[in-house]
Backbone as CSV, one residue per row, in Angstrom:
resi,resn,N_x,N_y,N_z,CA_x,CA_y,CA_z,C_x,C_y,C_z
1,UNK,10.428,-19.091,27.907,9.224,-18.571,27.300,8.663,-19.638,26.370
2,UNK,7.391,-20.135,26.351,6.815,-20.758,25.391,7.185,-20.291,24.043
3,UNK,6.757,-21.524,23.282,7.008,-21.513,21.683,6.174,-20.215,21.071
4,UNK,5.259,-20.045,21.466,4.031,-18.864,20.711,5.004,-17.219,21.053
5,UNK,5.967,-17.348,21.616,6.235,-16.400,21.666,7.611,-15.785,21.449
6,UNK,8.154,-16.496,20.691,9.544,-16.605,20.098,9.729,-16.090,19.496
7,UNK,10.443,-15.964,18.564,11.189,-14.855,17.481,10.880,-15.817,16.382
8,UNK,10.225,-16.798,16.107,9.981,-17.063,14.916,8.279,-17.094,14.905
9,UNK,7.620,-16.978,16.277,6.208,-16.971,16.113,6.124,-15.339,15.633
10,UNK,7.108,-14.292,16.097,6.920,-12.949,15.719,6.833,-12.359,14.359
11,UNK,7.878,-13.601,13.743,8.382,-13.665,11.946,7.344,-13.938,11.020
12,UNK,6.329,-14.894,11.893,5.194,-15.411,11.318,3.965,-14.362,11.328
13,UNK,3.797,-13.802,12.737,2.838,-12.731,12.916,3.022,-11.776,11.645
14,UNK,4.083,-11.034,11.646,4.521,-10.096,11.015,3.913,-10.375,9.412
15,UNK,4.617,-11.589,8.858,3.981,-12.060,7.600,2.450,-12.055,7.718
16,UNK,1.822,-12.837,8.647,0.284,-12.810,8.443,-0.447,-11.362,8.424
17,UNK,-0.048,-10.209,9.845,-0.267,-9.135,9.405,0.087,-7.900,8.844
18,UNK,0.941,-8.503,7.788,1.779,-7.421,7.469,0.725,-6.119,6.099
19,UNK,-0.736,-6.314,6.084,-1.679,-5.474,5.696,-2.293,-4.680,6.514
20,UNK,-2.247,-4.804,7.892,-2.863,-4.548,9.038,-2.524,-3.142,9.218
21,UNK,-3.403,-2.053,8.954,-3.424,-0.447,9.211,-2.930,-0.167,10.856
22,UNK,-1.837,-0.186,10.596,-1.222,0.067,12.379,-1.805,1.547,12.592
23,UNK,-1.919,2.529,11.667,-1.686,3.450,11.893,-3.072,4.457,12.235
24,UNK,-3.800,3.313,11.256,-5.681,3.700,11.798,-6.108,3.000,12.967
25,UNK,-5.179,2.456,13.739,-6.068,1.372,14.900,-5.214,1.949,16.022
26,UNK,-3.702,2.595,15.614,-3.272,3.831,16.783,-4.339,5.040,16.618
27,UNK,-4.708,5.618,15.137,-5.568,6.600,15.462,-6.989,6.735,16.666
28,UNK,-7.593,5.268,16.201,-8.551,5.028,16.480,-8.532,4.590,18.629
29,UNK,-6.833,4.285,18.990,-6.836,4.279,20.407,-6.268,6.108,20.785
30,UNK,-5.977,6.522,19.872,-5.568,7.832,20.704,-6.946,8.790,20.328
31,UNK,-7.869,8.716,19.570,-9.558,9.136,19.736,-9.899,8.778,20.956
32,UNK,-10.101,7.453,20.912,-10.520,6.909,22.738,-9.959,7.607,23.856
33,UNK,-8.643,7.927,24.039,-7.555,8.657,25.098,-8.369,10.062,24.815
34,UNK,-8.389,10.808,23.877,-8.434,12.437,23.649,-10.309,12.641,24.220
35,UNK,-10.973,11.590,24.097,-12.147,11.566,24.244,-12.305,11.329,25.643
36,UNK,-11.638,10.127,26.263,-12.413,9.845,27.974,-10.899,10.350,28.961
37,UNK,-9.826,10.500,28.314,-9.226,11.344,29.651,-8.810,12.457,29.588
38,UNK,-9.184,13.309,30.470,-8.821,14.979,30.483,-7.326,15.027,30.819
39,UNK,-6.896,16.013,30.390,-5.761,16.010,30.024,-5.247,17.400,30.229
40,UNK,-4.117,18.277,31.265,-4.212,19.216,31.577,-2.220,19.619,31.192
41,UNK,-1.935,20.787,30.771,-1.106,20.982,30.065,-0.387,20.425,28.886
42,UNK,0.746,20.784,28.120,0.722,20.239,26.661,2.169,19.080,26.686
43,UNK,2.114,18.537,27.996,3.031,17.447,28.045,2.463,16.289,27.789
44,UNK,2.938,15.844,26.422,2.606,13.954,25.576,2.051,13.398,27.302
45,UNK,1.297,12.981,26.772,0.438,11.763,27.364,1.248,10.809,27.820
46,UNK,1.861,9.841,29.027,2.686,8.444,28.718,1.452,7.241,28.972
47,UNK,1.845,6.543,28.162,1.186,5.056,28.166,1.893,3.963,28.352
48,UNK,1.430,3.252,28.670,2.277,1.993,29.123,1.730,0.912,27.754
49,UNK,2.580,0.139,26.919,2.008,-0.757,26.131,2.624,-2.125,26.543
50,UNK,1.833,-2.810,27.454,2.348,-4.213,28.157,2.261,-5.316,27.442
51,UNK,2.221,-5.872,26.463,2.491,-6.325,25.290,2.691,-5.806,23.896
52,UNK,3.894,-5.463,23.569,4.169,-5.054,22.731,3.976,-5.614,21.135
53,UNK,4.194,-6.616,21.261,3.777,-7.444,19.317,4.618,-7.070,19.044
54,UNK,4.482,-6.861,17.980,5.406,-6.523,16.625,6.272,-5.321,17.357
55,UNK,5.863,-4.422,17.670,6.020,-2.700,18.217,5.843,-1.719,16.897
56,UNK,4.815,-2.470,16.215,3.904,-1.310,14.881,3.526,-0.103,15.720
57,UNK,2.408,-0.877,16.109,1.469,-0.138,17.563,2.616,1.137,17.860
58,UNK,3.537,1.122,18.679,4.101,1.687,19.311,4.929,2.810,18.517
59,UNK,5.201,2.871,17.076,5.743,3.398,16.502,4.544,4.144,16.163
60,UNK,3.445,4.186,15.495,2.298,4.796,15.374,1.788,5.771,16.475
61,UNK,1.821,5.190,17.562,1.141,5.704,18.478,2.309,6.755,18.928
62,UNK,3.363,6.838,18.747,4.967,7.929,19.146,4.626,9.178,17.960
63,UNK,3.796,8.800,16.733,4.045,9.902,15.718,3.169,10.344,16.347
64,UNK,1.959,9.990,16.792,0.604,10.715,16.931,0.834,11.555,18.726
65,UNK,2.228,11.360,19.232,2.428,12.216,20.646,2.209,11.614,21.634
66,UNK,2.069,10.219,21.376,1.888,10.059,22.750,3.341,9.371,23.131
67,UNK,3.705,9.168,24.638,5.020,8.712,25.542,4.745,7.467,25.795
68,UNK,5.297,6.648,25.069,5.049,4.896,25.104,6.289,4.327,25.724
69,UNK,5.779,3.927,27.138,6.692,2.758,27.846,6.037,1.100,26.990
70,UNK,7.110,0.632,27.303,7.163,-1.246,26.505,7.271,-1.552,27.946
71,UNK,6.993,-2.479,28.133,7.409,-3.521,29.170,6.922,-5.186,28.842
72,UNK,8.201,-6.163,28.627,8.536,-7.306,28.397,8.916,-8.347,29.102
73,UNK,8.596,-9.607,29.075,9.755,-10.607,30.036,11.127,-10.156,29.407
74,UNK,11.802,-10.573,30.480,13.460,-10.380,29.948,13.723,-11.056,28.132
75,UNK,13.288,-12.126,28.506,13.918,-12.570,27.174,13.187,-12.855,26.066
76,UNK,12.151,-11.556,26.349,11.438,-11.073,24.838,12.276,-11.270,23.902
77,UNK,11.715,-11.722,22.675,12.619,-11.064,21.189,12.053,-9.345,20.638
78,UNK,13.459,-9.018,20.471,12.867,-7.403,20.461,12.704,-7.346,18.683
79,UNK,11.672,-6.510,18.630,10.516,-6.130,17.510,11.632,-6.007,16.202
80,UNK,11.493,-5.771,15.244,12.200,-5.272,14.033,12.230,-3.312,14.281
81,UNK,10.338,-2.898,13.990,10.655,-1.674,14.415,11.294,-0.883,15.146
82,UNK,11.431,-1.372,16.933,12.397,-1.233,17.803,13.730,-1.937,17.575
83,UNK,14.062,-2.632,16.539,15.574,-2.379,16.262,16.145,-1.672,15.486
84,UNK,15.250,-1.499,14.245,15.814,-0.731,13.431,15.338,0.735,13.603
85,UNK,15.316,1.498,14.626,15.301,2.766,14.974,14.068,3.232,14.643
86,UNK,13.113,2.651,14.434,11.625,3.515,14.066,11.050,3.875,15.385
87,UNK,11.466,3.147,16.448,10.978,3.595,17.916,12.301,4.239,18.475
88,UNK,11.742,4.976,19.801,12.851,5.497,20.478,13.403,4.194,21.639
């Protein structure tokens, strides 16, 4: 895997956005979802999030109900949130 995507470019992300409202910019994609796709019985939504980042995103978007698949190259570095148990 290239350098931009290492476990120390992630260390760096994290520091640069570590002000970044994960939790209004999951609100603001699960408005978009509740708005353009119909949606028929009360089984969570699944989404696929094919770049994961940090996995802020993904922890946000799990409180608000929705079913978040990750999918990674193998030898992603895995997130802080997804290690330390904030994701499933």
């Amino acid at each position: 895997m290239s350098e931009p995507f290492t476990r120390s470019y992630s260390t760096y992300y994290d520091l640069r956005h570590r002000e970044k409202d994960y939790e209004a910019e999951s609100r603001f994609v699960v408005d978009l979802i509740n708005r353009h796709v119909h949606r028929s019985g009360t089984a969570p939504l699944r989404v696929l999030d094919a770049a994961r980042d940090t996995g802020y995103h993904i922890v946000e978007l799990r409180k608000q109900g929705l079913d978040v698949s990750v999918t990674e190259p193998p030898n992603a570095a895995t997130p802080e949130p997804l290690k330390s148990g904030h994701c499933r």
